[in-house]
TORKOL-393184 format. One record per residue (C-alpha): residue in one letter; x, y, z. Coordinates in Angstrom, 2 decimals. Each point is the difference from the previous one (the first is absolute). Example, Ala and Ser with C-alpha at 12.3 -4.5 7.8 and 13.67 -1.06 7.14 Angstrom:
<pts>
<pt><residu>A</residu><east>12.30</east><north>-4.50</north><up>7.80</up></pt>
<pt><residu>S</residu><east>1.37</east><north>3.44</north><up>-0.66</up></pt>
</pts>
This chain:
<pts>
<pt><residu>X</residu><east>47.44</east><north>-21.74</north><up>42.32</up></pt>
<pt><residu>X</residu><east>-2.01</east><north>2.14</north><up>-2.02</up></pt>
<pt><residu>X</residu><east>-3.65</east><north>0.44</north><up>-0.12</up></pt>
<pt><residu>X</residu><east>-1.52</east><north>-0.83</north><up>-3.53</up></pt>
<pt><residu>X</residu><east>-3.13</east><north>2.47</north><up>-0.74</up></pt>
<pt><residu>X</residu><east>-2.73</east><north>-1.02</north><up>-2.39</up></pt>
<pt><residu>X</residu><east>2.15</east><north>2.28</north><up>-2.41</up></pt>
<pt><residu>X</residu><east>2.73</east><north>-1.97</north><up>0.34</up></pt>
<pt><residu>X</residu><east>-1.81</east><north>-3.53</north><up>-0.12</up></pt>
<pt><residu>X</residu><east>-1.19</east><north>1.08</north><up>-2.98</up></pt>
<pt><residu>X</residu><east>3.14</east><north>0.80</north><up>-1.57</up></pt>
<pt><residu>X</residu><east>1.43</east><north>-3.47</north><up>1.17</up></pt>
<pt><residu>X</residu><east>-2.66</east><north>-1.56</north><up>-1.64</up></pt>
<pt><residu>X</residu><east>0.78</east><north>1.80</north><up>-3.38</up></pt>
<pt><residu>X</residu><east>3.61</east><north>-1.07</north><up>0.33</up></pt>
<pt><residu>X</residu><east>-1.21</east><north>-3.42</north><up>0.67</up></pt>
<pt><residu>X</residu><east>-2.32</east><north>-0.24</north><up>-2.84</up></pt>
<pt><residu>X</residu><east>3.01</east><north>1.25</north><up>-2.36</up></pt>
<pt><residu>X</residu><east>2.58</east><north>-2.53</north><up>1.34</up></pt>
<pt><residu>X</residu><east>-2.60</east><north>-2.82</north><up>-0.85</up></pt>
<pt><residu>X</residu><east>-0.54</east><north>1.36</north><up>-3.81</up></pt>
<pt><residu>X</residu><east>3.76</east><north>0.23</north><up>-0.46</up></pt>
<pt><residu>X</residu><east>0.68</east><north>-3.62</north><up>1.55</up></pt>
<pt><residu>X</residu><east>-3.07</east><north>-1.36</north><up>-1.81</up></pt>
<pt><residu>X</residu><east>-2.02</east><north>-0.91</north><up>2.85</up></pt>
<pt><residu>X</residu><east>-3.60</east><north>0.84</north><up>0.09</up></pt>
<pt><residu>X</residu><east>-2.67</east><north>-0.69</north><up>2.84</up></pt>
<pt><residu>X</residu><east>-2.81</east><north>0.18</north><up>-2.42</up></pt>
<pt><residu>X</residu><east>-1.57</east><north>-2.83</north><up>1.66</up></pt>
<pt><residu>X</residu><east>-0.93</east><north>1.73</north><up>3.42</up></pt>
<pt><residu>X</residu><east>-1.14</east><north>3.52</north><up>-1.60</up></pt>
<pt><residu>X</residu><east>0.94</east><north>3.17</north><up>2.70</up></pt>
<pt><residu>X</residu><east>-2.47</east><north>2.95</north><up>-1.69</up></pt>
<pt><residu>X</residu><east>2.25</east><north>3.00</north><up>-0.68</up></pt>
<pt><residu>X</residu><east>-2.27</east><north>2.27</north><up>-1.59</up></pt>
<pt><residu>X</residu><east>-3.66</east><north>0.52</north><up>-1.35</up></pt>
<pt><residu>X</residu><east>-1.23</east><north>2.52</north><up>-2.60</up></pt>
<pt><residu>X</residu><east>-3.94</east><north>-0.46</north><up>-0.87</up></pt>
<pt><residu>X</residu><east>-1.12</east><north>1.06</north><up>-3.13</up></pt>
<pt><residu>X</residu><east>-3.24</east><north>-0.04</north><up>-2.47</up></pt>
<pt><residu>X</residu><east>-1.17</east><north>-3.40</north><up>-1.20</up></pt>
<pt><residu>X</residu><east>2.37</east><north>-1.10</north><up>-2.83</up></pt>
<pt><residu>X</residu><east>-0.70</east><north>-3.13</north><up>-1.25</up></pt>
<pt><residu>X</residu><east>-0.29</east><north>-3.93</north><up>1.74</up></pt>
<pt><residu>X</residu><east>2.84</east><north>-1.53</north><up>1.15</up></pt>
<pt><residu>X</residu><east>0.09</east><north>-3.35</north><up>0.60</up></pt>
<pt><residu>X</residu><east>0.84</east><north>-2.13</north><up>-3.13</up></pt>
<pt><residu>X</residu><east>-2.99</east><north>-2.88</north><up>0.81</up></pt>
<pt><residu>X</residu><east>-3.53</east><north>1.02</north><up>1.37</up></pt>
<pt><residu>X</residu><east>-0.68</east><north>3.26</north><up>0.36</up></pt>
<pt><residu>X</residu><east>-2.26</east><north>1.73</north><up>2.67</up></pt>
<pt><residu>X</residu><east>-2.07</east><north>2.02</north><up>-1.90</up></pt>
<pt><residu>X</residu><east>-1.91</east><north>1.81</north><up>3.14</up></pt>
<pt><residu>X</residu><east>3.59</east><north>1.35</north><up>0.81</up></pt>
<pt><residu>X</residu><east>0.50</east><north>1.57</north><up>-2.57</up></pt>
<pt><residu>X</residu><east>-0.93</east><north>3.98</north><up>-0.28</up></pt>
<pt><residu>X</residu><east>1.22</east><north>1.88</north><up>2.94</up></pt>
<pt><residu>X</residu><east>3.82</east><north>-0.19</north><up>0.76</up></pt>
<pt><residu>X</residu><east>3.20</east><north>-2.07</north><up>-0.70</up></pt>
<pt><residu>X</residu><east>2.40</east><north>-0.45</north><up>2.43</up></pt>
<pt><residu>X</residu><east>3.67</east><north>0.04</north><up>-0.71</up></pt>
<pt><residu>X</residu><east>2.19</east><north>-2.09</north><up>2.86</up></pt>
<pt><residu>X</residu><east>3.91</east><north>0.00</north><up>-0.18</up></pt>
<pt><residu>X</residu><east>1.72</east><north>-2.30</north><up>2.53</up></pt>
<pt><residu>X</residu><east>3.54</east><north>0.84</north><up>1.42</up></pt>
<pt><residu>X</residu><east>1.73</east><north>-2.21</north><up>-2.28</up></pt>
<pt><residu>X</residu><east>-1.29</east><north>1.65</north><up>-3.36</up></pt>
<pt><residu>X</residu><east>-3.30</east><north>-2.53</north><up>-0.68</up></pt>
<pt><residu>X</residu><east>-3.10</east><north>1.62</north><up>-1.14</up></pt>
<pt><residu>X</residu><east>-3.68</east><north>-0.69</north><up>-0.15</up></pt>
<pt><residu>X</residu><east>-2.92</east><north>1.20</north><up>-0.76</up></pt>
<pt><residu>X</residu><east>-3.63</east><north>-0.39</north><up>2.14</up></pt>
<pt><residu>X</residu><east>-3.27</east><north>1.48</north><up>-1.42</up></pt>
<pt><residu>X</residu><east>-2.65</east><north>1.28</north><up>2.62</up></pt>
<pt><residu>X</residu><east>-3.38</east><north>0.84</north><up>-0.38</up></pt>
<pt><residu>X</residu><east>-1.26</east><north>0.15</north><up>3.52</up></pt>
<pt><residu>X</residu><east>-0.79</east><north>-3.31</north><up>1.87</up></pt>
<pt><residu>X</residu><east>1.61</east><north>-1.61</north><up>-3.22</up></pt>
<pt><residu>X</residu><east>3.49</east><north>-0.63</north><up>-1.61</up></pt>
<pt><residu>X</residu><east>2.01</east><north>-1.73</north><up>-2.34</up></pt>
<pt><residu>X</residu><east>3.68</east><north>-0.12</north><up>1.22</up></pt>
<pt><residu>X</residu><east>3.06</east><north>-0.61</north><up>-2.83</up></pt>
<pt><residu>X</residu><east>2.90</east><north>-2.35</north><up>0.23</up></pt>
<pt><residu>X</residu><east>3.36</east><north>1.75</north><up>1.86</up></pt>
<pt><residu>X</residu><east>2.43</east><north>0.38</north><up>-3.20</up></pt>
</pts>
């Protein structure tokens, strides 16, 4: 039996996540964060009521494992968090 490392976990769940796309499937109801990347304020993102106190410092860009993307904006205690796409 061989010993999986985080390496190798990780590279499962790649495989995993590829499998799904090619059969269709999607899990974009339970959301597993994959990566972040924080940038400048762009612009609001939610397509009803905005939160104008959180806008002005950073947005935050989310992918989940299976591809779905959203955006949050921060501006310190407050936020305005997008829909997963």
């Amino acid at each position: 039996m061989a010993i999986k490392t985080d390496a190798t976990a990780e590279l499962a769940a790649v495989i995993e996540v590829a499998r799904r796309r090619s059969m269709g499937q999607c899990d974009r109801h339970r959301p597993v964060l994959w990566r972040t990347r924080d940038t400048c304020f762009l612009a609001p993102v939610t397509d009803g009521e905005t939160n104008p106190a959180a806008h002005g410092n950073i947005s935050r860009h989310e992918e989940c494992a299976c591809g779905a993307r959203r955006t949050t904006n921060i501006n310190g205690p407050h936020f305005e968090q997008g829909r997963w796409h």
